[in-house]
Structures are given as C-alpha cells and as structure tokens.
C-alpha positions as CSV (number, residue, x, y, z in Angstrom):
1,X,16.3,34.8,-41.6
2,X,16.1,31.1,-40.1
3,X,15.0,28.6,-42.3
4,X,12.3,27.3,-41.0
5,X,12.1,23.8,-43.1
6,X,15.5,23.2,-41.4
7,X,14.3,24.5,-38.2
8,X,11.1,21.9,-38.6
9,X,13.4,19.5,-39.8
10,X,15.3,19.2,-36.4
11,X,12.3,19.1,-34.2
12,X,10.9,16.4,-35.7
13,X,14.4,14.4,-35.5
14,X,13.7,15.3,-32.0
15,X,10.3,14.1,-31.8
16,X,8.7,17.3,-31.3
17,X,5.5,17.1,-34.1
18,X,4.1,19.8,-32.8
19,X,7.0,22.2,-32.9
20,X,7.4,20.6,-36.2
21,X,4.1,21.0,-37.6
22,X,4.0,24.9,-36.4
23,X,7.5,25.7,-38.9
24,X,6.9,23.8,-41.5
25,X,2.6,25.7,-41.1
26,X,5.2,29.0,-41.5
27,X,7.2,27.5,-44.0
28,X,4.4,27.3,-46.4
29,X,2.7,30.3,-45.7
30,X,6.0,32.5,-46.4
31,X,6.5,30.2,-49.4
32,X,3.1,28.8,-50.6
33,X,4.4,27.4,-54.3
34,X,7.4,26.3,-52.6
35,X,6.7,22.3,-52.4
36,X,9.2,21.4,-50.1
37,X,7.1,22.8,-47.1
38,X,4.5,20.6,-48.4
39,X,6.7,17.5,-48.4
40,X,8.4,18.1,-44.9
41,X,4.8,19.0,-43.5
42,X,3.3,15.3,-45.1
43,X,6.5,13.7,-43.2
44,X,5.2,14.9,-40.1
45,X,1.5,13.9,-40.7
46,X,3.0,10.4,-41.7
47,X,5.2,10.0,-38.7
48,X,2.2,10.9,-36.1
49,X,0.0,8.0,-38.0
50,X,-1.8,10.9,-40.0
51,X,-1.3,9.0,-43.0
52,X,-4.3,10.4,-45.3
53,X,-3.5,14.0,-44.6
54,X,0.0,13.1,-45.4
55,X,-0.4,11.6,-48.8
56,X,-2.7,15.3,-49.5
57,X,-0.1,17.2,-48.7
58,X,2.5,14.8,-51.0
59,X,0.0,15.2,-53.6
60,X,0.0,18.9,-52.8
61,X,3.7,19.2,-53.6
62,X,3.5,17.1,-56.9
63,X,0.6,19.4,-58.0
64,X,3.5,22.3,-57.6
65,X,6.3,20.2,-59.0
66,X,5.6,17.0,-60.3
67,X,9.4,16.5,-60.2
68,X,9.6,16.3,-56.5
69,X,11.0,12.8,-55.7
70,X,10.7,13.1,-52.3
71,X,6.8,13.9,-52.6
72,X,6.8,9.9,-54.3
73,X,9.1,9.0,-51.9
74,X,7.1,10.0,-49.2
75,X,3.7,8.6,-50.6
76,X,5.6,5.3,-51.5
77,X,6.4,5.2,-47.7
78,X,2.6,5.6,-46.9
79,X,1.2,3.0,-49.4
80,X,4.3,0.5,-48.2
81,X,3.0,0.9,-44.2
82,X,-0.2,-0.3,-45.4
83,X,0.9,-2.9,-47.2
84,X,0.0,-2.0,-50.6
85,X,3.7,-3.0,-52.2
86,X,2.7,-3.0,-55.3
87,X,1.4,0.8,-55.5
88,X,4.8,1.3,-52.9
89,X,6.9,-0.1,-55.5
90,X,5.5,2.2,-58.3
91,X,6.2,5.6,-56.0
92,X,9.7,4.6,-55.4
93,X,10.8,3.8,-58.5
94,X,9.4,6.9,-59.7
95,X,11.2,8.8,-56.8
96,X,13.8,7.1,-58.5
97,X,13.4,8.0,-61.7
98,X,13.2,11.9,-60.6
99,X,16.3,12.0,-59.5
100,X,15.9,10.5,-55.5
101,X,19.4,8.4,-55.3
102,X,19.9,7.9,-51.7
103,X,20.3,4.4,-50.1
104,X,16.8,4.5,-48.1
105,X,14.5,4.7,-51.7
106,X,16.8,1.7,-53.2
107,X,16.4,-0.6,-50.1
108,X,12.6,0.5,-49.8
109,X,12.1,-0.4,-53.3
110,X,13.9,-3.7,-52.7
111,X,11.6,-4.1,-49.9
112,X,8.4,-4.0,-52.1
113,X,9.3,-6.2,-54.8
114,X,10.6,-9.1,-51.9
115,X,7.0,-8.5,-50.5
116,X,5.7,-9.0,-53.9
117,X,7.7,-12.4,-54.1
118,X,10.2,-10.9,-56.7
119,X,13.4,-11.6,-55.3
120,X,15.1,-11.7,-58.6
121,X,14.2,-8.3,-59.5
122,X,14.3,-6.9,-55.7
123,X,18.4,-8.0,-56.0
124,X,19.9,-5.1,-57.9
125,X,18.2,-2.7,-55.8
126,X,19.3,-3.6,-52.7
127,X,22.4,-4.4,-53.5
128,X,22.9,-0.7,-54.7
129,X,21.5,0.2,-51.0
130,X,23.6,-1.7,-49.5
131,X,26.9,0.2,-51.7
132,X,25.2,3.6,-51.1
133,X,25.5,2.5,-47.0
134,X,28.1,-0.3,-46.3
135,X,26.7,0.1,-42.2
136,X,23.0,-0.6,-42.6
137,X,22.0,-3.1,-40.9
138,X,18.8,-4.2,-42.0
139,X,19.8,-3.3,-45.6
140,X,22.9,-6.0,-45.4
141,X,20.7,-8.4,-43.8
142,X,17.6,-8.4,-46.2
143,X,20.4,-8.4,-48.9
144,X,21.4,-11.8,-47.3
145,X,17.6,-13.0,-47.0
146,X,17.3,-12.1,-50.8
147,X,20.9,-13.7,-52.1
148,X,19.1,-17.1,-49.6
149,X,15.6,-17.2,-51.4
150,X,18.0,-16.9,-54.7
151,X,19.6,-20.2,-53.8
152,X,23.1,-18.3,-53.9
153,X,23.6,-19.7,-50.4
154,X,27.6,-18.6,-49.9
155,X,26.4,-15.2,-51.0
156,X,23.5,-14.8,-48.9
157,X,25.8,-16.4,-46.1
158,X,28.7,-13.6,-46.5
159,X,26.1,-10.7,-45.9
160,X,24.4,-12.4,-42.5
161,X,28.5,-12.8,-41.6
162,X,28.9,-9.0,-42.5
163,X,25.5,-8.4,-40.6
164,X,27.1,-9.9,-37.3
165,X,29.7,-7.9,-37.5
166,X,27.9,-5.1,-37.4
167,X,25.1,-6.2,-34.9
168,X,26.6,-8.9,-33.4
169,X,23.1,-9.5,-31.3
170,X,21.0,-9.7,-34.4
171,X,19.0,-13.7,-33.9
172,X,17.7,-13.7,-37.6
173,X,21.4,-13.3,-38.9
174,X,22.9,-15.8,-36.8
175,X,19.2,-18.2,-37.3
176,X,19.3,-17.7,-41.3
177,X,23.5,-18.3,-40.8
178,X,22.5,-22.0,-39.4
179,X,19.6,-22.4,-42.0
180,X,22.7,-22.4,-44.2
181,X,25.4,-24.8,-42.3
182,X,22.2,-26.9,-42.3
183,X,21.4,-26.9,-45.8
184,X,25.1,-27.2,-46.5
185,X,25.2,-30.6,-44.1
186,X,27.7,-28.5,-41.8
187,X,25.3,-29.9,-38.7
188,X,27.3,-29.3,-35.9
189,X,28.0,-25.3,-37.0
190,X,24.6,-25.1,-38.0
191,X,23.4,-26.1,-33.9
192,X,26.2,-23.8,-32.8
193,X,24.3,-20.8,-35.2
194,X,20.8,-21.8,-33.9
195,X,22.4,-22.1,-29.8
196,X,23.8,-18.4,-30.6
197,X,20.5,-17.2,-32.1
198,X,18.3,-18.2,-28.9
199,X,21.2,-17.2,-26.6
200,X,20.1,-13.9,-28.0
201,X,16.3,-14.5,-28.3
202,X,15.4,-17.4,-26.4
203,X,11.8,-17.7,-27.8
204,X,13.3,-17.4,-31.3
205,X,10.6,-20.2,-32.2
206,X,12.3,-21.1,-35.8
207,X,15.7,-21.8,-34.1
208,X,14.4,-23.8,-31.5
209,X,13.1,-26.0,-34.0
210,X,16.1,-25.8,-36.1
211,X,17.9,-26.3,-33.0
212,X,16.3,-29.7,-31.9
213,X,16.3,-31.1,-35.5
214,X,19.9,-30.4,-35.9
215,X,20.3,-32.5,-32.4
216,X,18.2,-35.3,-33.3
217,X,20.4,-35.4,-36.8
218,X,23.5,-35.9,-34.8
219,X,21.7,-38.7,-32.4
220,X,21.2,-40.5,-35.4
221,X,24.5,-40.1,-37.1
C-alpha cells in the first residue's frame, strides 16, 4: 500500500497543494492518531499562506504527541513569518529539544535570536547549521553577518569568502566583504568589493554609498 504522507510529500515539492492536501486528507483518515499526517497537512496550509489553519493542525499533532518536533518546528516557522521571533525562538528550541537536529531548525533558531539583537547567543547555533550543511548559502552568509556584528571581523570575512565561492553573484557577500577592507583601512580592496557588489546589483544602494566614500577617501589621500 502506497504511503500516502510520502506520496503528499512529493506533490507538494512539486507545488501541487491540492494533490497534496487530498493524501495527506487520506493520510489522516486511515490513521487519525497518527500525528505526522497532521504535521505534513499544517506544512501545506503554511506554504499556501493558510497560516492559522496550519498552526491548528500543529497543535493537532502535539495534542497526539507532544513529542513531535516537527509540529514546533512547523509552528516556530509560522510565528517567525510573522515576525514574532521571540515566540519563533521558543518553538525551535523546543523542536530542538525533542530531538529535531537537522541544519534548517539550528539556522532558523539562529535567525530569531539575530532578529531579537542577540548575536552572541544566535552564534553557536548557526554555526552548528552551518557544520550540519557546509553548501548553504544563506546559512554561511548570516554566519558571516553574525561573526561581523561580533566584531570578529577576519572571521566574519572568511564565511562571505566561503559564501562567494559558493554564490559567486551574491552582492551582500561581496558589499559586507568591502565593509570589512574598509574598516580594516584596505581602501582600495574595499572599492574593488563595493564595484563587484553593484556589477551584480547596480541599485545595491549601501554599496553605492560605500562605493563613493571609499573614492572620495583616496582623492584625499
């Protein structure tokens, strides 16, 4: 007998919600204390910008098995789209806590506490998302940002490098790299960092300005 979590699973990798919403329907009423079809079903909701139907069907799951980490995982991602980092930040570390120990719920926790201005205790967990998943981009780069509000500025340099070389289009990489040269008083690498960074994104409005300062600076010197 197909599976139809896994089934529902793949059409909504495809896009297809409806197809989606239809298996996992199935999935719960073959399996009704099962809470898994009421996790993959609040996904769905969440995805199509249901998101208060979602968190009921989260809640659902956690009323079956308050040990389901990706049911706080899930809700953590709901309260984090609204903005509400603080509640965010208490789902994922519970998700955390249950067991959930895949790269996405570290950086997303990460993700909250920079939000909530906590860079020092943001560090450790994006750091571990960025071990769990070496490639992801926007892990290595907020890892950077972090390191850089830190005032470890060779650190936080390193990870926009390793950025680059995985993206080697991403602006805010190559903007934050000049930030860097500049605070360093490397001027001249720091214009060549904000010239790449608009090469990419020409109304990258922070590295035009970092741009024209660094040109006046060498004017003067």
């Amino acid at each position: 007998m197909e599976d139809k979590n896994q089934v529902g699973i793949a059409y909504m990798q495809q896009g297809n919600y409806e197809e989606a919403v239809r298996c996992f329907h199935e999935a719960i009423e073959e399996n009704p204390n099962d809470p898994i079809g009421y996790i993959n079903f609040g996904n769905v909701l969440a995805a199509a910008g249901e998101e208060d139907k979602a968190l009921n069907f989260f809640k659902k799951a956690l009323e079956l098995d308050d040990n389901a980490a990706t049911a706080y995982y899930g809700i953590g991602s709901v309260y984090y789209n609204r903005q509400q980092f603080a509640q965010a930040k208490d789902m994922f570390e519970q998700a955390i806590k249950k067991g959930l120990q895949d790269s996405d719920v570290f950086f997303m926790l990460g993700m909250s506490l920079m939000y909530l201005e906590q860079p020092r205790l943001a560090l450790p967990y994006l750091q571990r998302a960025v071990e769990l998943n070496e490639r992801d981009v926007e892990a290595v780069f907020q890892l950077g940002l972090c390191l850089a509000q830190l005032e470890f500025v060779d650190e936080a340099m390193n990870y926009f490098q390793r950025t680059i070389s995985l993206n080697e289009r991403h602006a805010d990489a190559y903007y934050n790299l000049g930030v860097a040269y500049a605070y360093k008083d490397d001027i001249k690498t720091a214009l060549d960092m904000f010239t790449k960074a608009l090469d990419i994104q020409p109304d990258h409005l922070l590295a035009g300005h970092g741009k024209k300062l660094m040109e006046k600076t060498l004017q003067q010197s």
